[in-house]
KOLROFI-427615 format. One record per residue (C-alpha): x negated, y, z; residue number from 1. Coordinates in pm, 1 decimal, decimal comma. Example, Ala and Ser with C-alpha at 12.3 -4.5 7.8 and 13.67 -1.06 7.14 Angstrom:
<sites>
SITE     east    north       up   i
SITE  -1230,0   -450,0    780,0   1
SITE  -1367,0   -106,0    714,0   2
</sites>
This chain:
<sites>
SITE     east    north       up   i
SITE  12352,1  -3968,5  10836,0   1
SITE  12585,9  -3679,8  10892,9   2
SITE  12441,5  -3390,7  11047,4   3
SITE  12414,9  -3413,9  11473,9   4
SITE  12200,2  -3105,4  11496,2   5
SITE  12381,4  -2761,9  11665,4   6
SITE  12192,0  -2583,4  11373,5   7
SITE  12326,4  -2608,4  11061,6   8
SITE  12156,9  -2714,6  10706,4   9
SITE  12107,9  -2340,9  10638,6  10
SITE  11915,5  -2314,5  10982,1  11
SITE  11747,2  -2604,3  10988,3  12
SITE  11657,1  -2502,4  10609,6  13
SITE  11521,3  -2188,6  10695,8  14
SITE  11314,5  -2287,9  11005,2  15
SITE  11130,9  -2489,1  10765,5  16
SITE  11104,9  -2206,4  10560,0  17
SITE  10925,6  -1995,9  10833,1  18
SITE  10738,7  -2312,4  10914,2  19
SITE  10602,9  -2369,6  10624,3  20
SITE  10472,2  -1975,4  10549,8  21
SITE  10315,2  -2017,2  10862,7  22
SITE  10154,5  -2336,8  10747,9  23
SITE  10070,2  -2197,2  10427,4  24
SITE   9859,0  -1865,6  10612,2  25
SITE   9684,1  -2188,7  10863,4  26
SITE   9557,0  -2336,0  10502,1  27
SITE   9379,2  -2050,6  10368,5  28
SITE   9131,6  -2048,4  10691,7  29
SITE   9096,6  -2383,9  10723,8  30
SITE   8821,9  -2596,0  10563,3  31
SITE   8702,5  -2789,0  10872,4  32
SITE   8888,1  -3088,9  10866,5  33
SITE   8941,2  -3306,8  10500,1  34
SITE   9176,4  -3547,2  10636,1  35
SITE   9401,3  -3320,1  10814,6  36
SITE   9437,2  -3093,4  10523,0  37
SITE   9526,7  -3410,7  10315,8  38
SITE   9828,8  -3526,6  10574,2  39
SITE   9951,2  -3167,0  10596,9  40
SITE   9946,1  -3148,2  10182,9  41
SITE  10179,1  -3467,3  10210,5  42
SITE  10439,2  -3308,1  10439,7  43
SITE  10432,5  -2967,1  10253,4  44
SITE  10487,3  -3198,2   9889,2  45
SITE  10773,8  -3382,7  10099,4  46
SITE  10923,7  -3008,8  10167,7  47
SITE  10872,2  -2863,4   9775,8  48
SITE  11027,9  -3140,9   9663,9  49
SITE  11339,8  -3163,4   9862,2  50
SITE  11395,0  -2854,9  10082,5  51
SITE  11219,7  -2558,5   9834,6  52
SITE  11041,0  -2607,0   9554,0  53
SITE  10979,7  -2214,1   9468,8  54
SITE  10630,9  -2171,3   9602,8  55
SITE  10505,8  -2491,5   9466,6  56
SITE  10291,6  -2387,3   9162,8  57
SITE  10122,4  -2119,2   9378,0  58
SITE  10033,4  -2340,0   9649,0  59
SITE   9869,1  -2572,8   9362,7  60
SITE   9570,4  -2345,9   9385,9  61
SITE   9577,1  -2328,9   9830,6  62
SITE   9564,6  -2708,5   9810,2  63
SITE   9312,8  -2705,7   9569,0  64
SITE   9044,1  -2498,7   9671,5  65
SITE   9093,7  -2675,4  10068,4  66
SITE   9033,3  -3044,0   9903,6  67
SITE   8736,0  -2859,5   9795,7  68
SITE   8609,9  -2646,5  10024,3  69
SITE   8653,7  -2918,7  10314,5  70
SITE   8525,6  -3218,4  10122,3  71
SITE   8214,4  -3222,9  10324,7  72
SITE   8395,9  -3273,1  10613,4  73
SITE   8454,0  -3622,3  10492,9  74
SITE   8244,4  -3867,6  10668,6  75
SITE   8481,7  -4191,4  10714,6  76
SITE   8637,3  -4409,9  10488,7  77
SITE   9025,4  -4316,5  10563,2  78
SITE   8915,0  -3932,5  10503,6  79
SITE   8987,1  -4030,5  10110,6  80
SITE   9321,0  -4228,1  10184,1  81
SITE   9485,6  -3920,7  10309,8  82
SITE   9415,9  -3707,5  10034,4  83
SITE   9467,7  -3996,5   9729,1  84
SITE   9783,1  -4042,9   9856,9  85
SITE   9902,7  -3705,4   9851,6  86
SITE   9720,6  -3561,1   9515,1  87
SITE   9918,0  -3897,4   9372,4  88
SITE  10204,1  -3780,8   9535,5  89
SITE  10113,9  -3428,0   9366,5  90
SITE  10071,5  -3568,4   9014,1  91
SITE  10396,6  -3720,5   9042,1  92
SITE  10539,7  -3361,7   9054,9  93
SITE  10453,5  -3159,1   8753,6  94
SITE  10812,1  -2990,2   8756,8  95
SITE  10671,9  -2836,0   9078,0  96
SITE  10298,8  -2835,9   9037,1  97
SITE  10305,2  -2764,4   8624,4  98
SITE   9950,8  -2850,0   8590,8  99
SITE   9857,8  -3145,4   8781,6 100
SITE   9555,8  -3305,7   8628,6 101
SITE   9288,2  -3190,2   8926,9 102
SITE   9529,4  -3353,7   9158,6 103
SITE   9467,1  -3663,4   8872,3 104
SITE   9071,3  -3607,1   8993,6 105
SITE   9118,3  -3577,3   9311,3 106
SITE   9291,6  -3907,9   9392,8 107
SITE   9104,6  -4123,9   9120,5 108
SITE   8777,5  -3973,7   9351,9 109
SITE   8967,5  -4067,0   9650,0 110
SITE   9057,6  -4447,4   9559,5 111
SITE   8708,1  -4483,1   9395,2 112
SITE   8521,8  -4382,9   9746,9 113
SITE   8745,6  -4597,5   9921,3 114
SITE   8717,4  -4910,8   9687,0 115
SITE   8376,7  -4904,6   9639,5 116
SITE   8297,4  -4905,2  10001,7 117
SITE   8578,1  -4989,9  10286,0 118
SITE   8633,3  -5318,0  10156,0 119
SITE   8253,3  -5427,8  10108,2 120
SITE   8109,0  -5369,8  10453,6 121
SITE   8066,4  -5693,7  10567,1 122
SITE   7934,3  -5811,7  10243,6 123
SITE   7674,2  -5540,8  10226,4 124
SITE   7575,4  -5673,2  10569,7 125
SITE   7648,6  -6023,2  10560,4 126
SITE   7239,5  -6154,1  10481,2 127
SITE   7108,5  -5945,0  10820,3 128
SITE   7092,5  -6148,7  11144,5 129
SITE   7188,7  -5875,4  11328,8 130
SITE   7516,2  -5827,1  11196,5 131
SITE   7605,6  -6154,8  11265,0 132
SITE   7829,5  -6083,8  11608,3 133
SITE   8040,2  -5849,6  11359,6 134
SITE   8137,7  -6092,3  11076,6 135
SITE   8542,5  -6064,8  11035,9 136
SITE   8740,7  -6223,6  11177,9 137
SITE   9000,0  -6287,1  10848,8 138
SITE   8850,3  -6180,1  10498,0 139
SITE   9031,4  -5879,4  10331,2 140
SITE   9075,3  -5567,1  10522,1 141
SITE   8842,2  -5259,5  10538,8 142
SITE   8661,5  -5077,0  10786,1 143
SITE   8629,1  -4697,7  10826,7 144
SITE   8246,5  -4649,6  10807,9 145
SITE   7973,0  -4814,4  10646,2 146
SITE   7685,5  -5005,0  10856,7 147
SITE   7385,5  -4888,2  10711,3 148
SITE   7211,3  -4624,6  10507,2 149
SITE   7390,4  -4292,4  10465,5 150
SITE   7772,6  -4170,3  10542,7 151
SITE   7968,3  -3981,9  10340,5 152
SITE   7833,9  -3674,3  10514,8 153
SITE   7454,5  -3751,8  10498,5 154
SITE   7435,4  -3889,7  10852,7 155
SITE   7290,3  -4254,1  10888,5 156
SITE   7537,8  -4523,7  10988,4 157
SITE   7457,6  -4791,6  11227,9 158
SITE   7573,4  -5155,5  11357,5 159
SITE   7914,0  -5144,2  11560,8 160
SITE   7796,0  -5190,2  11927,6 161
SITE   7918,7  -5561,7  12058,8 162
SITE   8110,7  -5612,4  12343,7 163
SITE   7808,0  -5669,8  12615,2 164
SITE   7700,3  -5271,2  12538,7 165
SITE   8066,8  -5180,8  12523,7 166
SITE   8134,8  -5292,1  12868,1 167
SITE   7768,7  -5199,2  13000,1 168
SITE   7831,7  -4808,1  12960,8 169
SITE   8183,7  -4786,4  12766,2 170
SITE   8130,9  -4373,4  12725,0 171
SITE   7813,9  -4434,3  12499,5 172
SITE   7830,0  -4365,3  12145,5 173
SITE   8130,1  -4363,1  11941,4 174
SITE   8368,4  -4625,5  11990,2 175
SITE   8524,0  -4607,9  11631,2 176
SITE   8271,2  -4617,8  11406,3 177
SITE   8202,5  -4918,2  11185,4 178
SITE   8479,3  -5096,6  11250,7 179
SITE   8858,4  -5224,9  11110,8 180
SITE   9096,3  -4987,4  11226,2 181
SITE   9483,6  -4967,6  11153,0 182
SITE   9463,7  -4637,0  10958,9 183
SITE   9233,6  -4729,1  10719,0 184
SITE   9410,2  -5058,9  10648,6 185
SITE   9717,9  -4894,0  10657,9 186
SITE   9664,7  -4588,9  10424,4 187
SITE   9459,0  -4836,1  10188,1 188
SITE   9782,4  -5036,7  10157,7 189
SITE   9982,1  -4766,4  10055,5 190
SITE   9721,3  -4576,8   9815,2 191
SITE   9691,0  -4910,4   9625,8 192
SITE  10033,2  -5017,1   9605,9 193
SITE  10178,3  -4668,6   9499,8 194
SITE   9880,1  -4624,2   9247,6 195
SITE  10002,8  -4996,6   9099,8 196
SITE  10377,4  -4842,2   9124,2 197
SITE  10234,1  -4544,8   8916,3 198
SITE   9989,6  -4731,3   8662,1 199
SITE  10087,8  -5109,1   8653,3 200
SITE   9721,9  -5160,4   8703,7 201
SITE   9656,4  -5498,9   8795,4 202
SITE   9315,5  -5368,6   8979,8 203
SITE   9527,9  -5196,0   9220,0 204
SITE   9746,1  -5505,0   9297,2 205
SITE   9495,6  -5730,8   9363,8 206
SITE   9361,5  -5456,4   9648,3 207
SITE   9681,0  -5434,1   9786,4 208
SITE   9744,6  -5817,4   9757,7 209
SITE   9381,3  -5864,6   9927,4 210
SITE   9495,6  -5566,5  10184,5 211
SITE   9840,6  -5718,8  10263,1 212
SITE   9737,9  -6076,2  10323,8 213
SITE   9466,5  -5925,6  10629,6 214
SITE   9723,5  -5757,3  10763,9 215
SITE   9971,3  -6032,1  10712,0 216
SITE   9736,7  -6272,6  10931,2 217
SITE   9681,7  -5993,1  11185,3 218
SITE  10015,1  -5990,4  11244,5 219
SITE  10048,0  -6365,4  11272,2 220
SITE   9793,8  -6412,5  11510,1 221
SITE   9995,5  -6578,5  11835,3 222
SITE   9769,0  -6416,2  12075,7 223
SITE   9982,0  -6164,9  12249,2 224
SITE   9680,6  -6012,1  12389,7 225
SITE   9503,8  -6036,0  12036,9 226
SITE   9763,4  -5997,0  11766,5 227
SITE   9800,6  -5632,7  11523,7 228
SITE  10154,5  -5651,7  11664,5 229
SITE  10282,6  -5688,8  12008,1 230
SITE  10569,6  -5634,5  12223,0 231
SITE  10577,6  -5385,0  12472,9 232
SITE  10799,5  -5576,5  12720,6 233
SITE  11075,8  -5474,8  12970,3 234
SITE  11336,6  -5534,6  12723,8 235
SITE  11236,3  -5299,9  12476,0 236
SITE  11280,9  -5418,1  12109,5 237
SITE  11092,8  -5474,3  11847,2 238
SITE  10704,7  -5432,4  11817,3 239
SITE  10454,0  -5193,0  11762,9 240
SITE  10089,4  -5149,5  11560,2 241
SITE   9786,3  -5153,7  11795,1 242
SITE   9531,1  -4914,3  11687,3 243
SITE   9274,9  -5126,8  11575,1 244
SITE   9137,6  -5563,3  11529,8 245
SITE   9089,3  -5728,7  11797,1 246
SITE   8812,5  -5975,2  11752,8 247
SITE   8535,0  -6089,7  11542,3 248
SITE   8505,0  -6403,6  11389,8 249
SITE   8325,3  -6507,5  11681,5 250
SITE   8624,4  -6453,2  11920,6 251
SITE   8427,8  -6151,6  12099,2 252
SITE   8632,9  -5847,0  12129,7 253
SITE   8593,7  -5500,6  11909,4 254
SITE   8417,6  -5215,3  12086,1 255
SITE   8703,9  -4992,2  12224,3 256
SITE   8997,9  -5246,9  12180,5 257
SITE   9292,2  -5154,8  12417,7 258
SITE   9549,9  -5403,4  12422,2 259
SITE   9845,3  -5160,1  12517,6 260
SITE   9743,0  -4865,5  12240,7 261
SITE   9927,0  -4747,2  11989,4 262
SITE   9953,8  -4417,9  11751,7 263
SITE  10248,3  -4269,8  11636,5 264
SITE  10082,0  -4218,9  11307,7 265
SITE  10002,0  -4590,3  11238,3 266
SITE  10376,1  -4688,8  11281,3 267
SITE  10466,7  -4446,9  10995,9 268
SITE  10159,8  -4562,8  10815,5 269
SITE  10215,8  -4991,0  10823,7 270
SITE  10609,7  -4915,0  10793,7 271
SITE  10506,3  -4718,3  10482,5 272
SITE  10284,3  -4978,3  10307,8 273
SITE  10547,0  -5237,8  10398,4 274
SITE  10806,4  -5022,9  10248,9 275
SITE  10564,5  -5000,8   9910,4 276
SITE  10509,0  -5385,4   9967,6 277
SITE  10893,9  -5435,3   9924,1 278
SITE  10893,4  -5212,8   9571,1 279
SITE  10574,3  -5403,3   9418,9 280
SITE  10739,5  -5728,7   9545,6 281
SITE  11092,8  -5682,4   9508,4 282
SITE  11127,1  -6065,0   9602,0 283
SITE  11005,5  -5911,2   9966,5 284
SITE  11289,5  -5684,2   9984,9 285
SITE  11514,4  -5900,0  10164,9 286
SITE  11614,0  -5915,8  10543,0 287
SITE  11395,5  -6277,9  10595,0 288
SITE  11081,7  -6126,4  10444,3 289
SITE  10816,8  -6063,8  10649,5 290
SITE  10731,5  -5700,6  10552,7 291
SITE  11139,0  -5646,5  10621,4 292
SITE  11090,1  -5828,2  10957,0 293
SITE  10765,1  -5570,9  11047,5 294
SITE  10909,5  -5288,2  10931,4 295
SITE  11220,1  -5337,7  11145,9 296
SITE  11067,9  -5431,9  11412,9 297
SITE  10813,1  -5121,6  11455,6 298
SITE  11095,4  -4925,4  11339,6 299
SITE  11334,7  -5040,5  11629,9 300
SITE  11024,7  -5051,3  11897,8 301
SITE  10948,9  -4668,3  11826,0 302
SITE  11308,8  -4514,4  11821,7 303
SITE  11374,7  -4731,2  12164,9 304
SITE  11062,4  -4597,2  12310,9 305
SITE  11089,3  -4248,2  12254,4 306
SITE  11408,9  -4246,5  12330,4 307
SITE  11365,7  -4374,5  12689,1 308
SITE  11026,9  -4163,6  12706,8 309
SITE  10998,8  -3916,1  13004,1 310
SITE  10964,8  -3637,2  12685,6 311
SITE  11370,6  -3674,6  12653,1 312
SITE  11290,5  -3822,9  12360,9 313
SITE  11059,9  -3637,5  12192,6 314
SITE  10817,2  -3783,3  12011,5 315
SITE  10442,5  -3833,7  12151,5 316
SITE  10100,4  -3924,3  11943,0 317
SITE  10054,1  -4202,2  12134,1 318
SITE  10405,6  -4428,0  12145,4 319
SITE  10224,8  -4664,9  12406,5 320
SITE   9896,7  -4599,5  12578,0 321
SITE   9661,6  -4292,9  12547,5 322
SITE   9427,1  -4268,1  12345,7 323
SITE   9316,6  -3898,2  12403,3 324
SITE   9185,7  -3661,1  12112,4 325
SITE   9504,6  -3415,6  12114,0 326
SITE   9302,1  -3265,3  11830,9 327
SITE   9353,7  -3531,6  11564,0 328
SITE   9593,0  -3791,1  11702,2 329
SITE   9856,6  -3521,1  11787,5 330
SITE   9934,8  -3579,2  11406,5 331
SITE  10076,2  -3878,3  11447,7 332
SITE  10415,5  -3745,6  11490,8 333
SITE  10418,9  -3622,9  11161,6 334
SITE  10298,2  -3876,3  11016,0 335
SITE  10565,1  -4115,1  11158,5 336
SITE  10854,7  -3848,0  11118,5 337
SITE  10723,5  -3851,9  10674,9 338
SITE  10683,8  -4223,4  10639,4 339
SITE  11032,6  -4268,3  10846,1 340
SITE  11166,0  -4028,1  10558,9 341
SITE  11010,3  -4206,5  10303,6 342
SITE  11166,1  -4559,8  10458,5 343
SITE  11513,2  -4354,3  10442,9 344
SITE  11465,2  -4239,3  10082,1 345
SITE  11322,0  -4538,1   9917,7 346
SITE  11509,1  -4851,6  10061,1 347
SITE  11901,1  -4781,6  10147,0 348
SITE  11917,1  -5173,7  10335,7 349
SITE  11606,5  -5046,9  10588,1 350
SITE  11907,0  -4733,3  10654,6 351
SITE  12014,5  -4986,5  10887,2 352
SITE  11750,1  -4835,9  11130,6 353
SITE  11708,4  -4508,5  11002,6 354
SITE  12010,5  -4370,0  11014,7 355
SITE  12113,9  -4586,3  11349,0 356
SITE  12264,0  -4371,2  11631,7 357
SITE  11860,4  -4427,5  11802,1 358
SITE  11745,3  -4247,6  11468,2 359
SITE  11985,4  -4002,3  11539,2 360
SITE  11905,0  -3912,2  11830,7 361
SITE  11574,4  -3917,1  11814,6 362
SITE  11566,5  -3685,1  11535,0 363
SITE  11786,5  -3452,1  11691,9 364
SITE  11562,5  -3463,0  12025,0 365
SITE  11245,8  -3376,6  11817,7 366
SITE  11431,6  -3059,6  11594,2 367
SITE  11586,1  -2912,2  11918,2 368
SITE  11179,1  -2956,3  12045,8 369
SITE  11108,3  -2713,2  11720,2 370
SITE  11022,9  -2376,4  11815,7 371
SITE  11270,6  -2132,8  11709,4 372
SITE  10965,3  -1850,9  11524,7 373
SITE  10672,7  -2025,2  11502,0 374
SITE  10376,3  -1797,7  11359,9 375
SITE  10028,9  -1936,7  11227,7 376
SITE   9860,4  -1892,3  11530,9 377
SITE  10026,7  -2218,3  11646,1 378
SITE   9778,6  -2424,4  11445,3 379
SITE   9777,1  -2667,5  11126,1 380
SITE   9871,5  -2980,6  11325,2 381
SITE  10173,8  -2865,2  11499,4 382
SITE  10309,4  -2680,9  11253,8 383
SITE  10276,2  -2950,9  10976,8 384
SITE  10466,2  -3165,6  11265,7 385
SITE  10720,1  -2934,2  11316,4 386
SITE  10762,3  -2943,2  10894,1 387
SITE  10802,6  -3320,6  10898,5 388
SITE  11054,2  -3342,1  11160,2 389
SITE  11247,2  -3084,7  10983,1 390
SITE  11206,2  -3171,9  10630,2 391
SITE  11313,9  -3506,8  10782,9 392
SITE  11619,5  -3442,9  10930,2 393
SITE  11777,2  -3201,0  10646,8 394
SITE  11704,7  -3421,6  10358,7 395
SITE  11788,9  -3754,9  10584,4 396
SITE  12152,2  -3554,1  10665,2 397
SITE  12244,4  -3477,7  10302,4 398
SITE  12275,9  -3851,8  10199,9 399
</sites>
């Protein structure tokens, strides 16, 4: 992709040089939120490793002492996929990192919270009548919070609420909990597939073979109301994510199921584990596969969108629909921008869509939407957007 910005590699370099010292001042005051501190870790990694590398081994300690120090903030499920996929990502760096081994801890923690649990609610549940209503729908995924006894944070879990509550008062209680979400499927595909890439574990491929099939049948599902992917219609291409399962075994609908919602963040995410799906399976990495088919699709769907969006093409959290809560799902645009980056890095035939003139543009749209001196004060979520987009477009410009 040759460069289409009006800055030039040594500006767009140095904005993500001021970006990121502002980023790095955000970090040492915040220990609120685990998972957010875990997807900003993953852009800054992204931004050692191929914009500037020369603050890496001090920031070793930063990322360090926030895994710790907001670790009680974890209370669901995907909390521990953000951060074992970056403290992988970290081990895989000790050029940058030197001493990696409590990034080793911290993602062997991660994986064990999520595999011990997110995959075995239903079967902890399965014996009690009253779960009954919530039995899967196809065996193999995860949800994002338990249904019984503690949470991760001491609070108790509890049933999902069925459909007749949902629609009685839709406001009451939370709408998320206890159920199979995109994210956590998503980032549990990708933590298990890279850790297989890394160890040849054949623990780790039979959860992401497990993982992959779920989703594979989700997508397959010919209900266009129903279906993990749809099309958005009005000639737009492609297809996008929604943001969580549809139905139950039973046929009843999930609590809080929109059929028109989708996050930024879970395109990146599902294009990412489809990506990984294609290196663990090289047999998959051709044009006829189906995780080349999904990945191009979502891929197409989102650059078209936001392209055409009243934003002028500037990316939004939610690519169709609204989901609300600014404060977490206003990651999902850097969360797309680093899993389109990985896309571009690790499979040169999917460059066919990244580096298309929609790509382009798009990328261009979302550095221009940069701000030109952006201090701390801005906050850990835009800022670790703004390093994605830019870490992003220089590297994905250079070859």
């Amino acid at each position: 992709m040759a460069s289409t910005f009006v800055a030039s590699e040594q500006e767009l370099v140095q904005s993500a040089q001021t970006v990121y010292a502002a980023l790095k001042a955000q970090w040492e005051t915040y220990s609120n939120y685990y998972w957010q501190l875990g997807h900003s870790f993953d852009t800054i990694i992204d931004y050692f490793a191929f914009i500037d590398g020369s603050d890496a081994a001090n920031f070793s300690q930063i990322a360090q002492q926030g895994h710790q120090s907001s670790l009680g903030s974890a209370c669901w499920y995907d909390d521990f996929g953000w951060w074992g996929i970056s403290a992988l990502k970290a081990a895989q760096y000790p050029e940058l990192f030197k001493d990696v081994a409590p990034f080793v801890t911290i993602y062997e923690g991660c994986w064990k919270t999520m595999y011990d649990n997110a995959p075995n609610v239903w079967a902890n549940n399965q014996h009690n009548p009253a779960a009954a209503p919530f039995r899967p729908r196809f065996d193999g995924g995860v949800w994002n919070r338990g249904w019984t006894g503690k949470d991760e944070c001491g609070g108790t879990n509890h049933l999902p609420r069925d459909e007749a509550e949902c629609k009685k008062d839709p406001a009451q209680g939370d709408n998320l909990e206890g159920i199979q979400n995109t994210v956590t499927n998503g980032l549990y595909l990708v933590l298990a597939l890279r850790l297989y890439e890394a160890t040849n574990n054949a623990l780790y491929l039979a959860a992401a073979k497990r993982e992959y099939d779920f989703l594979n049948q989700w997508f397959n599902v010919s209900d266009s109301q129903n279906g993990l992917l749809f099309v958005p219609g009005g000639g737009v291409p492609g297809a996008l994510a929604r943001e969580r399962m549809s139905t139950y075994a039973s046929g009843t609908r999930v609590c809080g199921y929109t059929p028109g919602l989708a996050w930024s963040g879970d395109q990146g995410i599902i294009v990412g584990g489809l990506i990984d799906r294609m290196i663990v399976v090289p047999s998959d990495n051709n044009p006829g596969s189906p995780a080349s088919k999904y990945a191009v699709a979502i891929l197409e769907c989102v650059a078209s969108l936001t392209n055409h969006n009243s934003y002028h093409g500037v990316m939004q959290p939610w690519i169709w629909g609204n989901g609300g809560d600014p404060g977490d799902y206003s990651t999902g645009v850097g969360v797309f921008m680093r899993y389109l980056l990985y896309a571009d890095q690790k499979n040169t035939r999917i460059r066919n869509q990244t580096r298309s003139q929609d790509y382009r543009q798009l990328i261009a749209a979302n550095v221009s939407a940069v701000p030109t001196n952006p201090t701390q004060d801005a906050g850990l979520v835009p800022l670790t957007n703004w390093l994605a987009i830019l870490v992003a477009a220089i590297q994905m410009s250079r070859n």
